[in-house]
C-alpha positions in Angstrom: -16.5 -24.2 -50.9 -16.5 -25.0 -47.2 -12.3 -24.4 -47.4 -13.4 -20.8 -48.6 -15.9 -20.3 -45.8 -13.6 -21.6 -43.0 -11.0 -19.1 -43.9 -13.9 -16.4 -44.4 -15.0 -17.2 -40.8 -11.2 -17.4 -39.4 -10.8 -13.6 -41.4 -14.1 -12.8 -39.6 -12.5 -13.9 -35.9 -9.3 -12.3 -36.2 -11.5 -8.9 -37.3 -13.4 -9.2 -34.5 -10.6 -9.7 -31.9 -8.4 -6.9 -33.7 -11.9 -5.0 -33.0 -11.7 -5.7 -29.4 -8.2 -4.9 -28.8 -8.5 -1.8 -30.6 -11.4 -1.0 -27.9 -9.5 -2.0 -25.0 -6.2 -0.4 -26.1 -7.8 2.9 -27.0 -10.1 2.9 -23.9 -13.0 2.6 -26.0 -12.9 6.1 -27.6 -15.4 6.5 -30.9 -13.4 6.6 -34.3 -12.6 9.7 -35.4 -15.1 11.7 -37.8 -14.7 10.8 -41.3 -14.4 13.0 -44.5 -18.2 12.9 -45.4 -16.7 11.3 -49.0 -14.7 8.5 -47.3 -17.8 6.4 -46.6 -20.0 7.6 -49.2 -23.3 5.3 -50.2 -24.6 4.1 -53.8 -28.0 3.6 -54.6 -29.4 2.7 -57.7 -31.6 5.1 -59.4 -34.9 4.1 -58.1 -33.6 3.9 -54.7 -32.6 0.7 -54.2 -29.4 0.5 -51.9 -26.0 -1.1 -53.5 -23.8 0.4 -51.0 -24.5 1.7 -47.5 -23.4 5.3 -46.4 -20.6 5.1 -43.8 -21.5 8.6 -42.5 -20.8 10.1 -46.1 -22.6 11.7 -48.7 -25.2 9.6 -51.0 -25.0 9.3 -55.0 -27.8 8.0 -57.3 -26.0 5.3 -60.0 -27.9 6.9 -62.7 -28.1 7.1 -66.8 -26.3 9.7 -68.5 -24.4 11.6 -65.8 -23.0 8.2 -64.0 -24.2 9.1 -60.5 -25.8 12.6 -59.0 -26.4 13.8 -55.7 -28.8 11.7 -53.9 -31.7 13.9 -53.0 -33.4 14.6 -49.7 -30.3 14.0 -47.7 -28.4 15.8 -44.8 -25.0 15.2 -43.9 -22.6 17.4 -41.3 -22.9 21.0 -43.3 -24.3 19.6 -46.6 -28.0 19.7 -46.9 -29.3 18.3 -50.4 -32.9 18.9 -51.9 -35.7 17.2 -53.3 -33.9 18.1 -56.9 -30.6 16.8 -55.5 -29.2 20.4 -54.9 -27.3 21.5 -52.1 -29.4 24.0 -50.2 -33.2 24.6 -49.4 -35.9 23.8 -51.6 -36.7 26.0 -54.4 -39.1 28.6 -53.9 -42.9 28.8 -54.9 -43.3 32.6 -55.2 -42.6 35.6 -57.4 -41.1 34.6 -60.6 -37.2 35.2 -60.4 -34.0 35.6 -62.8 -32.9 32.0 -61.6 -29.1 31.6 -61.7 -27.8 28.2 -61.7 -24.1 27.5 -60.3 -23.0 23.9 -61.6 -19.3 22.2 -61.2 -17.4 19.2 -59.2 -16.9 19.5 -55.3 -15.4 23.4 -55.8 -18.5 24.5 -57.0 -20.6 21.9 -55.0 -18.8 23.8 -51.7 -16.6 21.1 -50.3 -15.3 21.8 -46.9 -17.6 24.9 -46.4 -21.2 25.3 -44.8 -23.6 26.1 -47.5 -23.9 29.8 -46.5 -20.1 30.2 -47.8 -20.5 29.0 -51.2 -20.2 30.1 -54.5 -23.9 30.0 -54.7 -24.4 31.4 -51.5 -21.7 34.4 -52.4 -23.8 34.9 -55.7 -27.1 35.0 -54.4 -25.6 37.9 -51.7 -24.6 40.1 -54.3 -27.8 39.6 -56.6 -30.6 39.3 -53.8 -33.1 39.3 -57.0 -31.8 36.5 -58.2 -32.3 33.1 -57.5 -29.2 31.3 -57.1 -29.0 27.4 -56.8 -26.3 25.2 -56.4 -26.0 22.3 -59.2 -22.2 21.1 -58.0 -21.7 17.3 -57.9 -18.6 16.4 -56.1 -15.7 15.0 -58.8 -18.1 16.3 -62.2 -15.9 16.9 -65.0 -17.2 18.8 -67.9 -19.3 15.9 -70.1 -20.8 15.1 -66.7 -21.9 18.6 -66.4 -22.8 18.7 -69.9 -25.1 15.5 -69.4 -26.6 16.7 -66.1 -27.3 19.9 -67.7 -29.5 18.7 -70.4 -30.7 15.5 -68.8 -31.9 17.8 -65.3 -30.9 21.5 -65.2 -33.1 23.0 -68.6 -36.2 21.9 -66.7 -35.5 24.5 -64.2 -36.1 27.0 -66.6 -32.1 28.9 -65.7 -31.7 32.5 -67.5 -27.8 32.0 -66.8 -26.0 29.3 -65.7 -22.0 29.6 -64.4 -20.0 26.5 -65.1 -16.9 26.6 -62.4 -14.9 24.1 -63.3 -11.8 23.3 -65.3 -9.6 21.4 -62.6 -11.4 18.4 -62.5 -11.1 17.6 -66.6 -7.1 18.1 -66.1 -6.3 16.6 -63.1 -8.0 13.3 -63.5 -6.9 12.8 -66.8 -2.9 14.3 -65.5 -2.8 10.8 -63.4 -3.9 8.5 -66.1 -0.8 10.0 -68.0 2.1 10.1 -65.3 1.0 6.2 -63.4 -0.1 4.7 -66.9 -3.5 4.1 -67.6 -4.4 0.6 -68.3 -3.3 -0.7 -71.6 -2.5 3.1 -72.4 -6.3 3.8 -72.6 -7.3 7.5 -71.3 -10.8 6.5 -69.6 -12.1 9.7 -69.3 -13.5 9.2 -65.8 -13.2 11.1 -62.6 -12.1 10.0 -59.0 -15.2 9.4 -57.8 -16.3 7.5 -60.6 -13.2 5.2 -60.2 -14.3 4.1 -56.5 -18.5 3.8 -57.6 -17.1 1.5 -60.2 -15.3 -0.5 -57.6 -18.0 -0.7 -55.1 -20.6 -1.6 -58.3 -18.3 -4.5 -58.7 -17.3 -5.6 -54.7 -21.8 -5.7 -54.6 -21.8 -8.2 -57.4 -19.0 -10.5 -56.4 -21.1 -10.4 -52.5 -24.3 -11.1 -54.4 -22.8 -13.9 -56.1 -20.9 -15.7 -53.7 -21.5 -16.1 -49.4 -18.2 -16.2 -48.7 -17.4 -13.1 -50.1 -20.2 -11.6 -48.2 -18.1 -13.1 -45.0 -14.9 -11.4 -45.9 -16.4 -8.3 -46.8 -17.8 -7.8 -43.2 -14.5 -8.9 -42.1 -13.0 -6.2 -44.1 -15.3 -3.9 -42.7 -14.6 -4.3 -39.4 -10.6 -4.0 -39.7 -11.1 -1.0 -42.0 -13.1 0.6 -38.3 -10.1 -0.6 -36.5 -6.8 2.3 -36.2 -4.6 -1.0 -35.1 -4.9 -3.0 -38.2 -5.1 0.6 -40.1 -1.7 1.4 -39.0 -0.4 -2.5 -39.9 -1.5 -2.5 -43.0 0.2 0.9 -43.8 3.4 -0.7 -43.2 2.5 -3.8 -45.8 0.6 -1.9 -48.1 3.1 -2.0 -51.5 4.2 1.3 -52.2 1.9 3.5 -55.1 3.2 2.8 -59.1 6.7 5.2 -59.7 5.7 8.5 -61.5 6.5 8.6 -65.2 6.5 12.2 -67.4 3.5 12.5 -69.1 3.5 12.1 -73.2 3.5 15.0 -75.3 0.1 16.8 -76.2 -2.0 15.3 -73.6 -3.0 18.7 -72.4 -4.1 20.3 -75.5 -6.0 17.1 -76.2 -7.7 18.0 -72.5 -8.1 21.4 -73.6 -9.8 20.4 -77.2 -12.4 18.1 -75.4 -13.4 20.6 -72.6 -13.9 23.8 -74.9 -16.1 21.6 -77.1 -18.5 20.5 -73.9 -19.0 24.3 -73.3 -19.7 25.1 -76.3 -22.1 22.2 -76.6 -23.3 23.4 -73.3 -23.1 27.1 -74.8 -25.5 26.3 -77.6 -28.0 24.1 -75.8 -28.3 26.8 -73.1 -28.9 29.3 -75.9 -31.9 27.6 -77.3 -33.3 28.3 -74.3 -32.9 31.5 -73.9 -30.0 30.9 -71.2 -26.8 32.1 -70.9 -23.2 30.7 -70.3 -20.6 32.1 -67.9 -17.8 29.8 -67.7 -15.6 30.1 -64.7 -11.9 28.2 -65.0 -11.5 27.2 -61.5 -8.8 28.8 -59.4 -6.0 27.1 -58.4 -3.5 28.0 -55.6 -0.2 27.4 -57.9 -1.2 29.9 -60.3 -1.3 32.7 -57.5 2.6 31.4 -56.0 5.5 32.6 -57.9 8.2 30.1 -58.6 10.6 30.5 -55.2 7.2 29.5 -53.4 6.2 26.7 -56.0 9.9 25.4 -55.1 9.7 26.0 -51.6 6.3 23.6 -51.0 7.8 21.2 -53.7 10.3 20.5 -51.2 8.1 19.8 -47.8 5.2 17.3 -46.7 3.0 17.2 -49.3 -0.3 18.6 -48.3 -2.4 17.5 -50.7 -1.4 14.5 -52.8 -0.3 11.2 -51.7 1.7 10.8 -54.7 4.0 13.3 -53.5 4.1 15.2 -57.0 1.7 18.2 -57.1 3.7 21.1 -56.6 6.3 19.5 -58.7 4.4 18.6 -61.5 0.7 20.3 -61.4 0.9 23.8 -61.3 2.9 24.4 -64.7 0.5 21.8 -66.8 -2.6 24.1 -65.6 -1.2 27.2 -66.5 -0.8 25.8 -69.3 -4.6 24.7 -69.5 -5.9 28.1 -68.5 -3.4 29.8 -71.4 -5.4 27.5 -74.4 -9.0 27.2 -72.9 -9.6 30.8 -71.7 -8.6 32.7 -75.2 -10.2 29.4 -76.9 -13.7 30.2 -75.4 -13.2 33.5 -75.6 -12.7 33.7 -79.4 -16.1 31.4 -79.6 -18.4 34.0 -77.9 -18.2 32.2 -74.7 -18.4 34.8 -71.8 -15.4 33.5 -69.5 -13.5 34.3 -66.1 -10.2 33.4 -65.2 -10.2 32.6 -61.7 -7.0 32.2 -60.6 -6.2 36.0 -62.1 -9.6 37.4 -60.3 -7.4 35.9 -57.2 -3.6 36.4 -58.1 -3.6 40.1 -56.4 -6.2 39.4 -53.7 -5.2 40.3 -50.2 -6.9 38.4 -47.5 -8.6 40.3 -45.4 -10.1 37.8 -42.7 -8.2 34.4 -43.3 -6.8 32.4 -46.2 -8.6 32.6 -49.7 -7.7 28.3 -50.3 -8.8 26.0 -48.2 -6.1 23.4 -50.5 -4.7 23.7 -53.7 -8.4 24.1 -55.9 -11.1 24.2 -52.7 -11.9 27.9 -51.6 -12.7 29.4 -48.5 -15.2 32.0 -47.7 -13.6 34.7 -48.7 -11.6 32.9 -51.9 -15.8 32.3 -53.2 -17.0 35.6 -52.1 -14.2 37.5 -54.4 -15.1 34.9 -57.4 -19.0 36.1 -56.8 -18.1 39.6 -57.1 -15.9 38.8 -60.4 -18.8 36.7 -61.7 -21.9 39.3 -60.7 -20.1 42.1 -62.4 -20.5 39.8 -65.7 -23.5 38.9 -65.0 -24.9 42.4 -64.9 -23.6 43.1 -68.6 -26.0 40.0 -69.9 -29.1 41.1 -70.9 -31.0 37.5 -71.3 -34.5 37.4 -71.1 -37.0 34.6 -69.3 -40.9 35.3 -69.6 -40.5 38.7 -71.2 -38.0 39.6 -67.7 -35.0 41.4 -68.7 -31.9 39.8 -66.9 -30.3 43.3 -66.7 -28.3 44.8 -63.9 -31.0 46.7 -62.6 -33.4 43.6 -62.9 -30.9 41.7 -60.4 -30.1 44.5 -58.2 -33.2 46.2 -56.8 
């Protein structure tokens, strides 16, 4: 015991003077701003605190949907409500056709103020409308599912667009090609992945002082761009690559058309309808000289060095099963990479990355999606959802 807190207290000392060379070396200059998910906190779903925010966004640990947006929070451009929405709080006046836009960190507006949204874009083009923002960043489909009937029904939606798609087939794409332990698909997101870690680093600290010790230790040479850059240098290489199995992506495919039809039909006993939105994705819009072309730079996106190589051809091939598969059930679906494919940018670049849009890449998915909205004719309190309805 005391050999394990004298070599928690010597980790704690060298922390601290790596802290303080760092200081002196970089003439004191304040770290760098973080991605607002790099230091995210976790609080338990009465509000209890597991893991403090580092400047990053807050999730509840809750039943059902794992962890949702914290709510009554404000962090850079993100602004979340008293229902854990991004944007302001709902509004108390005139009964409206209420419009719910729900997804991972796409939908959610990652990277963008709130005004550039999907939601935002939406609520432009349908100023009758009432258009809120349901994204959660890293939902796949059965969180949205869950969230949906655990939360959204009790805000009464007449439509609700799913924008999603990427999420279900990515996460599940690196399980396959680095091996998923004991060959086990957990069918789990990123995020999910580092709340389980940081549910587990809390209990070890709760159950043992020393560990509390190191992890303050840690904490400290994580702030510090010296040790950073060391323990780049040590840090083992990430797990070789291997080609996926055969049929993984149909068996993606089978288990996200049956969450929106499962969302479908509980949204239809409502009185709500489903617009389901396959997220975009910058590959599909390349042709193959350009796919070739980025395989062969930096990679800009994945530290596995193997998206442009590997991704683009699996989701095409996603988008080719789910979009005729949803179709053929009486889903109402777009295609957004082909509502992009022959889009000219007018102001700046329609991706902000490989699946995140810009301003303009959400604001020609809005005008795709209130076109289809305007055929629906759904009803809430004897309203007709019609074109007219939304537009006037």
């Amino acid at each position: 015991m005391f050999g394990r807190l004298g070599l928690a207290a010597a980790s704690l000392t060298v922390g601290l003077s790596i802290l303080f060379a760092d200081v002196v070396l970089t003439g004191g200059a304040a770290p760098s701003p973080r991605d607002p998910l790099t230091g995210f906190g976790l609080l338990t779903s009465d509000g209890r605190e597991i893991v403090r925010p580092d400047s990053g966004l807050r999730f509840l640990h809750t039943p059902g949907t794992v962890y949702e947006n914290e709510p009554l929070q404000r962090v850079g451009p993100y602004r979340v409500n008293s229902l854990g929405l991004r944007g302001p709080e709902i509004g108390s006046g005139a009964a409206r056709p209420r419009i719910i836009v729900a997804g991972g960190s796409a939908a959610f507006g990652l990277d963008v103020n709130e005004q550039d949204t999907l939601a935002a874009a939406l609520a432009a083009r349908l100023p009758s409308a009432e258009v809120l923002n349901a994204g959660v960043v890293g939902y796949v489909s059965k969180q949205e599912l869950a969230l949906f009937v655990a939360r959204l029904l009790e805000l009464k939606p007449d439509v609700l667009v799913a924008f999603d798609g990427w999420n279900d087939l990515y996460d599940r794409y690196w399980w396959e090609i680095l091996g998923a332990p004991n060959g086990a698909y957990r069918d789990v997101n990123v995020v999910f992945n580092q709340l389980e870690q940081r549910l587990v680093d809390y209990e070890r600290i709760q159950s043992s002082p020393a560990r509390a010790v190191l992890a303050a230790a840690d904490t400290i040479a994580r702030g510090s761009t010296l040790l950073t850059a060391a323990a780049s240098r040590l840090r083992r290489g990430p797990p070789e690559p291997r080609e996926p199995g055969c049929c993984w992506v149909e068996s993606v495919e089978a288990a996200y058309v049956s969450n929106m039809l499962k969302v479908r039909d509980v949204a239809q006993s409502r009185g709500c309808r489903l617009i389901v939105v396959v997220q975009p994705e910058l590959g599909q819009t390349l042709d193959h000289i350009e796919l070739r072309r980025r395989a062969s730079d930096h990679p800009d996106f994945d530290a596995q060095d193997r998206y442009w190589v590997r991704f683009p051809d699996r989701y095409l091939e996603f988008r080719r099963r789910v979009v005729p598969a949803l179709a053929a059930a009486g889903v109402m679906v777009v295609d957004g990479s082909d509502v992009l494919r022959d889009e000219t940018p007018s102001q700046g670049p329609i991706f902000l990355d490989p699946v995140h849009l810009s301003r303009e890449g959400y604001a020609v998915i809005a005008g795709s999606v209130a076109a289809h909205i305007s055929t629906l004719s759904a009803h809430r309190a004897g309203e007709s959802l019609s074109s007219a309805a939304l537009h006037r």
